[in-house]
C-alpha positions in Angstrom: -56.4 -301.2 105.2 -59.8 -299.4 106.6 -57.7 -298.6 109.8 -55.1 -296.5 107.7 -58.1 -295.1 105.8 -59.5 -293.7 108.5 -56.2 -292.6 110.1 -55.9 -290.6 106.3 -59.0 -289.3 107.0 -58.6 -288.3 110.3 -55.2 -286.6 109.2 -57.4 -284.5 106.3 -60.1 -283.6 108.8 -57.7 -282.0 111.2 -55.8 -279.8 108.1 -59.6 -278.7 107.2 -61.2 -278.1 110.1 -58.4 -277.4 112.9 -55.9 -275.9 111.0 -55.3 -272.4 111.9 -58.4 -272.6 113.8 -57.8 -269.4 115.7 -56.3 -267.3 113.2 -59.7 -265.0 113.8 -61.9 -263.9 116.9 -65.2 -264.9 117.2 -67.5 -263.4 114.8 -71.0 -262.1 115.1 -73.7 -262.8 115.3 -73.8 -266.6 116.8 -70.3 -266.9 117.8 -69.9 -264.2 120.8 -73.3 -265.7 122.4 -72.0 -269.4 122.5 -68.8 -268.3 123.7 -70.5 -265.8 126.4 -73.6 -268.4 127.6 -70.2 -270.8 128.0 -68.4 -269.0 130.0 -71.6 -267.4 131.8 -71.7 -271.2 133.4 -69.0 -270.4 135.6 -72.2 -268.8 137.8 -74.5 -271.0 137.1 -74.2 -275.1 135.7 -77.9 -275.5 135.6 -79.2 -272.4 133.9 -77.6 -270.9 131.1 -77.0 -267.3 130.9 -76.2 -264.5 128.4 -75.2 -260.9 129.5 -76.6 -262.3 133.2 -80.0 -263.1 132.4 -81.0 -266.2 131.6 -81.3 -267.9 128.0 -84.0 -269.8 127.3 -83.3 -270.6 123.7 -81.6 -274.1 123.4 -80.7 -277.0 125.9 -77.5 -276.8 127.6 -75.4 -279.4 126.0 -73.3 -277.2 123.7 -72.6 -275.2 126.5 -71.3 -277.9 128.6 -69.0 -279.6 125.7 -67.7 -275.9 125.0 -67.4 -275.0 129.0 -65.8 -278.1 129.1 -63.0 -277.5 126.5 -62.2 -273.8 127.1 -61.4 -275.3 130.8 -59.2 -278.1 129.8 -57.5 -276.0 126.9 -57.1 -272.7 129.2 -53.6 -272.7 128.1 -54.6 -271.9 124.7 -56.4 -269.1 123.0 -60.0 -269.3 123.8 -60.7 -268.7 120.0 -59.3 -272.5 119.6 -60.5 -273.5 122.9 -64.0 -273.6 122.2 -64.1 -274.5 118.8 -62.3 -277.4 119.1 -65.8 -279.5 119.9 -67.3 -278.4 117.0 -64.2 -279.8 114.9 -63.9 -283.1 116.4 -67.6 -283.4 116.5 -67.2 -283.1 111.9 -64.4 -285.6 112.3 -66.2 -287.6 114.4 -69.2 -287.7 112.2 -67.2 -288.4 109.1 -65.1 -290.9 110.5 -68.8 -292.8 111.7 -70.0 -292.3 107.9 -66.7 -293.6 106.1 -67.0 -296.4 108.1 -71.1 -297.4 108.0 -71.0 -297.0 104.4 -67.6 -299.1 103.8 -69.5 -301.6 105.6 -72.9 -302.1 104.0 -72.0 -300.5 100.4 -68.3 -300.6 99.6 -65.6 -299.0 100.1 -65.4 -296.9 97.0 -68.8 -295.4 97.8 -67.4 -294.8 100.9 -64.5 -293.0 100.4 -66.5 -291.1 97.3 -69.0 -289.9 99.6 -67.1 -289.2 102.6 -64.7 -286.9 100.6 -67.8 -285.0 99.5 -69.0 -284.9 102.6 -65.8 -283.1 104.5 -65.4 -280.8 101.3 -69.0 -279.6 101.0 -68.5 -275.7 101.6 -71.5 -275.9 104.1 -70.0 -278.9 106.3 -66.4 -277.5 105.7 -67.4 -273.4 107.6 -69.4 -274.9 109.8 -66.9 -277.3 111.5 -64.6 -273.9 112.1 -67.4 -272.5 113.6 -68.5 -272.0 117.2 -72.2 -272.7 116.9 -74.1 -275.0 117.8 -75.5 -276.6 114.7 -72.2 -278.7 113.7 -72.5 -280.8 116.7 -76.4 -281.1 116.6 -76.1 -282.0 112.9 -73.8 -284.5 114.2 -75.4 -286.5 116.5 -78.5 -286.3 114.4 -76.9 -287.9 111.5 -75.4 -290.7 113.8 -78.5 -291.7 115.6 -79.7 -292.2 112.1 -76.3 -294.4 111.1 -76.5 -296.5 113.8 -80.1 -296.9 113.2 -79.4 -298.0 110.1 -76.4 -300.5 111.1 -79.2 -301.5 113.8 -81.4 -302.8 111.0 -78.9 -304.2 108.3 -78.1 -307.1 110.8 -75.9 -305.0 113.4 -75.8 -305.6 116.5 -78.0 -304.4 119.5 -75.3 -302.1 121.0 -75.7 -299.7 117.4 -80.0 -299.4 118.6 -79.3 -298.0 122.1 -76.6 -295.8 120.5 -79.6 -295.0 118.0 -81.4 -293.5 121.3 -78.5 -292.4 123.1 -77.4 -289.8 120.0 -81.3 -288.9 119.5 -81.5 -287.9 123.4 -77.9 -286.0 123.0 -79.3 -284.4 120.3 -82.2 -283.5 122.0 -80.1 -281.7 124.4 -78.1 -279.7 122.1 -81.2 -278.3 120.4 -84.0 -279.5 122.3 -87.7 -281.1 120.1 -86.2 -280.6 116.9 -84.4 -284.0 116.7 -87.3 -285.7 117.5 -89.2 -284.7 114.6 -86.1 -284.9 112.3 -85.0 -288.4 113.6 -88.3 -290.5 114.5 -90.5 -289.7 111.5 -87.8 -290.5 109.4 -87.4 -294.0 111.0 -91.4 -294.7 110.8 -91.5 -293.8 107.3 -88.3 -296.3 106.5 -89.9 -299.2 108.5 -93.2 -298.4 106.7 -91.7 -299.2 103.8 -90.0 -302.0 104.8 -93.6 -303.9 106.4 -91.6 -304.1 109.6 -93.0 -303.4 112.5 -91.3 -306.2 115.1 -89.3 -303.2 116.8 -92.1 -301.4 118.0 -92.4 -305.2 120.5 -89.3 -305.4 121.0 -88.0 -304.9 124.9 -85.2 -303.3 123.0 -87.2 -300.6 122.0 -88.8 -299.9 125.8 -84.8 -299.7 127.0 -84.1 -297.6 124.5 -87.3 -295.2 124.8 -86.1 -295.4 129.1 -82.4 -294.3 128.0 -83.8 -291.5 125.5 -85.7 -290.0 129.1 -82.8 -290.2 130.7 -80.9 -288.8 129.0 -83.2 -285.3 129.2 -85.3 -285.7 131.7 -82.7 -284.2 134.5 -82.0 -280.9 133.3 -85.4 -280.6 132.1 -87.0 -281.4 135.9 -84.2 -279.1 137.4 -84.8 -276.6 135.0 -88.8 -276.5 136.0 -88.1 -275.9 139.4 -85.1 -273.3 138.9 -86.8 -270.9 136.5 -90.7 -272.7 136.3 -92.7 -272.9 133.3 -91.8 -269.4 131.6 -88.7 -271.1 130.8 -89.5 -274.6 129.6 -92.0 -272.4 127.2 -89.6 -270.5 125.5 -87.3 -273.2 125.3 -89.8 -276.4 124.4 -92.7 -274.4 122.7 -91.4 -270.8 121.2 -88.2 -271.8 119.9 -89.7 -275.0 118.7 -93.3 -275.0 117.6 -94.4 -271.4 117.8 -91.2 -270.9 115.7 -92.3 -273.7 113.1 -95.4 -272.2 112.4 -94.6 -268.1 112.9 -90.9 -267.3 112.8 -89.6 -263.8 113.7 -86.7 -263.8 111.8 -85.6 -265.7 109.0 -88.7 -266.1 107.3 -88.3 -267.7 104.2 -90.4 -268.8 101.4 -91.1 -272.6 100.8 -88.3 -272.6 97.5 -85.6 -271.3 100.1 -83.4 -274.1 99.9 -83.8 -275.3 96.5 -82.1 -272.0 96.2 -78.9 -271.8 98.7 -78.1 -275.5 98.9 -76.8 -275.6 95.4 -74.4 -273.2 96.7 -73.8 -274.8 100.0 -73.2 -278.0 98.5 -71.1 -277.0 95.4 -69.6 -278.4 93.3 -71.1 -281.7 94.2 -74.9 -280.0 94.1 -74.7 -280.4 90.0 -74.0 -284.1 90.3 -77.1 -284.5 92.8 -80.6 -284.5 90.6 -79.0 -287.5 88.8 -77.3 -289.4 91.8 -81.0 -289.3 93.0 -82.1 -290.9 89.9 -79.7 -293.6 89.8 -80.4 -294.4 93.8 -84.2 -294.8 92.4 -83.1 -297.4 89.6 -80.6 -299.3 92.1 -84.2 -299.7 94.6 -84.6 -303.5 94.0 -81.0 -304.6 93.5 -79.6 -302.9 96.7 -82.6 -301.5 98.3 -80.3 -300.2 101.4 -80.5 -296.9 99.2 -84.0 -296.4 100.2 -83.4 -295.5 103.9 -80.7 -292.4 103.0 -83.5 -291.2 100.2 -85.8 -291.5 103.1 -83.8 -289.5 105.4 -82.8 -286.7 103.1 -86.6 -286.5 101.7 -88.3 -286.3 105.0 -85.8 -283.5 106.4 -85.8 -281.6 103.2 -89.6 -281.5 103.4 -89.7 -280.8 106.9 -87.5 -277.5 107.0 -88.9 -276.4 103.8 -91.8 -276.0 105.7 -91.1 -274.3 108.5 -91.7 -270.7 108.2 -87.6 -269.6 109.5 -84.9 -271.0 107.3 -81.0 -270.7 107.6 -78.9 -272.7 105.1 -77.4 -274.1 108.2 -80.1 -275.9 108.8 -79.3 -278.5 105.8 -76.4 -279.6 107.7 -78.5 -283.0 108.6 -79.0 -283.6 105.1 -75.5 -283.7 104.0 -74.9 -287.9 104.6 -76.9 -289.1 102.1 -76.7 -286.4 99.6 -72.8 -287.0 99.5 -73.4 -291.0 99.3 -76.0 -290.0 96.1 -74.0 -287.5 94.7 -71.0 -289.8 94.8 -72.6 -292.4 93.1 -72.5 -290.8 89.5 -68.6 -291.1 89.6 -68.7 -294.7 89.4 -71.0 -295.2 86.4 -69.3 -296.5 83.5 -70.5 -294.0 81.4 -73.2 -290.6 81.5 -74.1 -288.1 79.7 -75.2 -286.2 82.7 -71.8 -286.6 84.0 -70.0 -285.2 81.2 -72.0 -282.3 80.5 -71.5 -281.0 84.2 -67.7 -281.9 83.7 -68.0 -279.1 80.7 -70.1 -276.8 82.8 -67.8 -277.0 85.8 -64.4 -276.6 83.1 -66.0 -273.2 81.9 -67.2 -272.3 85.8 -64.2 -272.4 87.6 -62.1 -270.6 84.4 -64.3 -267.6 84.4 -64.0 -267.8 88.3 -60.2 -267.6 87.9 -60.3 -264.8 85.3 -63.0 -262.6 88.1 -60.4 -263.4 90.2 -57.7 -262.3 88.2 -58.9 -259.3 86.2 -62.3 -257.7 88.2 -62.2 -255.2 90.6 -58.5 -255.7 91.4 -58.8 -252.1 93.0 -61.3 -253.3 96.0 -60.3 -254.9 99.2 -56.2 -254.4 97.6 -55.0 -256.5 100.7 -56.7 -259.6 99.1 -55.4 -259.6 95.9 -52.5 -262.2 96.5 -54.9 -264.5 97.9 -57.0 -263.9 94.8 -54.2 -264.4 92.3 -53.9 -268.2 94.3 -57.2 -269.2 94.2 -57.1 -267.6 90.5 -54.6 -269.9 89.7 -56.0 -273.0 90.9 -59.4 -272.2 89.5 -58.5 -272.0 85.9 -55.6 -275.1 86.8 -58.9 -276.6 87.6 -60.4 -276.3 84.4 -57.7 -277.5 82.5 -57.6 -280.8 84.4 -61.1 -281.4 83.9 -61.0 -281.1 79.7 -58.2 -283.4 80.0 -59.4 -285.6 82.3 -62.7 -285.3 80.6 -61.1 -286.3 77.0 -59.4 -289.2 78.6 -62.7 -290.6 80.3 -61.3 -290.5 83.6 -64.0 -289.1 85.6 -62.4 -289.9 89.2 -59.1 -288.4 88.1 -61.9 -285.3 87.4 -63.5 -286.4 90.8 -59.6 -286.2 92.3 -59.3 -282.6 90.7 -62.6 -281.5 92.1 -61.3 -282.0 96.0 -57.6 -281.2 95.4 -59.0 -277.2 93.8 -61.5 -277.7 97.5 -59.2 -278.3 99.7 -56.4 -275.9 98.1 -58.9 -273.1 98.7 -59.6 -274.2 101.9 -56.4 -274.4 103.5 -55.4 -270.7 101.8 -58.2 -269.6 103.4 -57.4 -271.4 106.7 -53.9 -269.8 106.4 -54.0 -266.4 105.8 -57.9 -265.3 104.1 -59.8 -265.4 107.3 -56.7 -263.6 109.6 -57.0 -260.8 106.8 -60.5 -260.8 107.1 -61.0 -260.6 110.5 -60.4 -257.3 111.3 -63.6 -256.6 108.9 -65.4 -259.3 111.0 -63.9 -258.7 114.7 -65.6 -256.3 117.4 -62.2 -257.3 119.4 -60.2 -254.4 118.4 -63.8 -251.8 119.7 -63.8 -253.8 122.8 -60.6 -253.0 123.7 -61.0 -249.7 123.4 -64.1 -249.9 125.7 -62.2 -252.0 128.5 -60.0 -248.6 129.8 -62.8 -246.6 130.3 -65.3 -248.9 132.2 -62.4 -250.0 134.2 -63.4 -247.7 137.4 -67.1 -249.6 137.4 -68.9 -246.7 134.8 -71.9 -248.8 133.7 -71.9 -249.3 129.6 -74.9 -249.8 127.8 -75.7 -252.0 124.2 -78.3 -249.9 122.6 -79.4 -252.6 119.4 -80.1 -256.2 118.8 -78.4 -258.6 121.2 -74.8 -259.3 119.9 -72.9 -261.6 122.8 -69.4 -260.6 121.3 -69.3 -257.4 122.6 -70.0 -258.5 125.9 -67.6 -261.5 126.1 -64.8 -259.0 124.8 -65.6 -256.7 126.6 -65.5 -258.7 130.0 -68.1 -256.8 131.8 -71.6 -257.2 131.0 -73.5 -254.6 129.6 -77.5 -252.8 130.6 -79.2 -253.8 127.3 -81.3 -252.1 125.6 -83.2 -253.3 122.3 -83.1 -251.1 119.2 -85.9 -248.4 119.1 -86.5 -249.0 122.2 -86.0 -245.1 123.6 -88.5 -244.7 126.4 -85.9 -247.9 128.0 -83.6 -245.7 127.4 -84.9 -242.6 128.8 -85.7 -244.5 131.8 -81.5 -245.7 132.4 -81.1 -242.1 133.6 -83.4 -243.0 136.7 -80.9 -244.7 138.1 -77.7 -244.2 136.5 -76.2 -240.7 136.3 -73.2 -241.0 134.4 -73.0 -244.6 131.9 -71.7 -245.4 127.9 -73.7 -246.5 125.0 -72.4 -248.3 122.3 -74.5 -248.4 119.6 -75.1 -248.2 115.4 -74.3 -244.7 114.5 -77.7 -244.6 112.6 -79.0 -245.1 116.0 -77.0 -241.7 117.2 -79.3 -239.0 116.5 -81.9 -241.4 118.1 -80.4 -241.9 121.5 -79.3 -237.6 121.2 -82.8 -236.5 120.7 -83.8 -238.8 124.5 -80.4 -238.3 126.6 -79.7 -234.6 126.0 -76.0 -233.7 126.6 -74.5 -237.2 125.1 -71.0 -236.9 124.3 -69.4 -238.9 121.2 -66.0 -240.7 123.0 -65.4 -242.4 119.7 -66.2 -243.9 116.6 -65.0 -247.4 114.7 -65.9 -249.2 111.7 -66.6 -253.0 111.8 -66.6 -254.0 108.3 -69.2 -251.7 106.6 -70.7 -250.8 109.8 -70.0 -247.4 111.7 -70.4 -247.9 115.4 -70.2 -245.3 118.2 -69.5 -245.1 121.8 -71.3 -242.3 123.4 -71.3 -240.6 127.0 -74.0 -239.9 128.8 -73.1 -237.5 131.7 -70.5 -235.8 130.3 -70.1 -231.8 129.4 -70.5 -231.9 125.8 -73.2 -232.5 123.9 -73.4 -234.0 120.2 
């Protein structure tokens, strides 16, 4: 039976997340860097690159496991090439839930919570997307399933995989996994009054497979690039980012904020899924380890000064085994109450979708009118369903309106939208004129898509920054900009004579290529 369970699941995993997979291009801002720094390896294994200078942000891992797909699926679209890691890698993970949880709670839970898991709207985008937090997410949350199979009476092979997915983690986004993975386990064996591990040979292996694991690149990284590089990498992006983000900073509330969102509709079930976990403590006290784990991580990113509701991708295990938990109570209040909230929700969502603003974005009306339809069918399941006392026919409802919307949007919302997404179409417009070796620069903040569709790498040049820009014209007498056209009048009033070639909107924003050299001026 489990085996054709998780064949089923499989099956759902690959309508979700591979499906159509590259109906679109890839996307600013994350997408085009991952997919340039990957192909970029094709100069350099060791260190990776973006626009030909080195990138110091994140270890190389990602990089590899996408360089390593785009070369084996070169027959394909590199759109679906290089996501396809980030796909398995959700399957993968889900597969390695359903499974742990079906094994040391039951098999309802597991199915429950793995359902939530694959149709949470945060786990669901980020498995179609070509970034590198899927796949760190994953082998964070598996270290920490096969630390807890370690400790339920599993065997020793699930301990060194405990190490072996910390140390991959490591290398996919470098400290971070430390501090999400091992302060997590303290606190659980704190808890527990067991210390025996830390005497354990086991644990020395382990702690030898974990170095080996990262020690290599790291040691051929320091005598490559030297210590500039292991600081930005280790410290900045890690600990000076902690403390003092850049961008993304965020107050401490931040998440209590976007993860009901991120999470929905299985968010509302949450605050008392978490209650019940508390009052099951002493008759299963298993629970305590996934309360643990999503505590400690919510705290942790809570307080580190940057935030991006990606980051809560860790924390989506045991929020789907809590959150599934309130569908097998025999009655609840709670339950019914969100039931109503939900009925009312998703019909005022199909009327919005129905009857507001039919006159904006015309060319998604039809998909509208289908998600519409099964918003407000939706809300008539759940006040029958709801009068009947069936809440996992509700619970059935709930996924089939998810993964409805899902798949519409996986075959035909996202190739509509992509032209309002895609720099492809600009690119190619570019290509022509470069083609007899005119230099081009980017004149704004580092966006890796217009290089990689471009093809040719581009003289950057940070927004603002117009003395760097004066100074191109020391040694480049003719060259392009492409930049914001806010940014126009900037770059006229430093390179006298700039010609406007031509002009393109990407979504709401008006971009310009512009000549420098020519005989017209702006």
């Amino acid at each position: 039976m489990m085996r054709w369970l998780v064949l089923l699941l499989c099956l759902i995993c690959s309508v979700l997340f591979l499906y159509n997979i590259q109906s679109r291009d890839f996307w600013a801002p994350d997408e085009g860097d991952f997919a340039e720094i990957s192909r970029e390896l094709d100069n350099d294994l060791i260190v990776p690159h973006l626009n030909n200078k080195p990138y110091g942000e994140k270890p190389p891992l990602f990089y590899y496991i996408t360089y390593g797909s785009h070369k084996i699926l070169s027959p394909f679209k590199d759109e679906l090439a290089m996501r396809i890691p980030t796909a398995l890698s959700a399957m993968g993970w889900a597969v390695f839930f359903f499974i742990t949880i079906a094994r040391f709670f039951t098999r309802k839970e597991a199915i429950l919570a793995t359902a939530i898991l694959i149709t949470a709207p945060l786990y669901y985008w980020q498995a179609r997307y070509l970034q590198v937090d899927m796949v760190f997410a994953a082998l964070t949350a598996c270290s920490m399933l096969s630390f807890f199979r370690f400790t339920q009476g599993g065997r020793r092979v699930f301990y060194y995989l405990f190490f072996v997915f910390a140390g991959l983690a490591f290398m996919t986004k470098g400290p971070l996994s430390v501090v999400l993975i091992f302060p997590a386990v303290f606190i659980y064996l704190v808890t527990e009054k067991d210390f025996s591990l830390f005497r354990k040979k086991e644990t020395v292996l382990g702690c030898i497979v974990f170095a080996a694991i990262i020690l290599p690149w790291y040691l051929a990284i320091y005598f490559r690039e030297g210590f500039p590089y292991l600081y930005e990498n280790v410290f900045r992006q890690n600990f000076i980012r902690f403390f003092d983000a850049w961008s993304h900073k965020r107050p401490f509330y931040y998440y209590l904020m976007t993860l009901p969102l991120d999470f929905f509709p299985w968010s509302l079930f949450l605050p008392v899924g978490i209650y019940a976990a508390f009052t099951r403590l002493k008759e299963d006290p298993k629970i305590r380890f996934f309360l643990i784990w999503a505590a400690w991580m919510f705290l942790f990113f809570s307080l580190s000064s940057g935030k991006i509701s990606k980051y809560m991708l860790p924390l989506l295990p045991p929020l789907a085994l809590l959150s599934s938990t309130v569908f097998l109570a025999d009655k609840s209040t709670y339950r019914n109450v969100v039931f109503i909230i939900l009925s009312v929700l998703f019909f005022i969502l199909g009327g919005m979708l129905f009857f507001y603003k039919t006159d904006t974005y015309v060319q998604f009306y039809a998909h509208r009118l289908v998600i519409g339809a099964f918003a407000v069918a939706l809300s008539g399941a759940i006040i029958i369903f709801l009068r009947g006392k069936r809440p996992l026919y509700v619970f059935a409802a709930l996924l089939l309106f998810m993964g409805a919307t899902y798949t519409a949007a996986n075959t035909s919302v996202y190739k509509t939208w992509n032209p309002y997404k895609s720099p492809k179409a600009l690119a190619e417009r570019i290509k022509p004129l470069i083609k007899d070796g005119t230099p081009w620069v980017y004149y704004g903040s580092m966006r890796g898509v217009y290089i990689y569709y471009v093809g040719t790498y581009a003289t950057h040049v940070d927004e603002h920054d117009t003395e760097a820009l004066r100074a191109l014209t020391k040694n480049m007498n003719v060259f392009y900009i492409l930049a914001r056209k806010r940014d126009m009048k900037e770059a006229a009033d430093v390179l006298p004579g700039l010609e406007l070639v031509f002009e393109e909107k990407i979504g709401d924003t008006p971009m310009v290529l512009l000549k420098y050299g020519g005989n017209s001026a702006l």
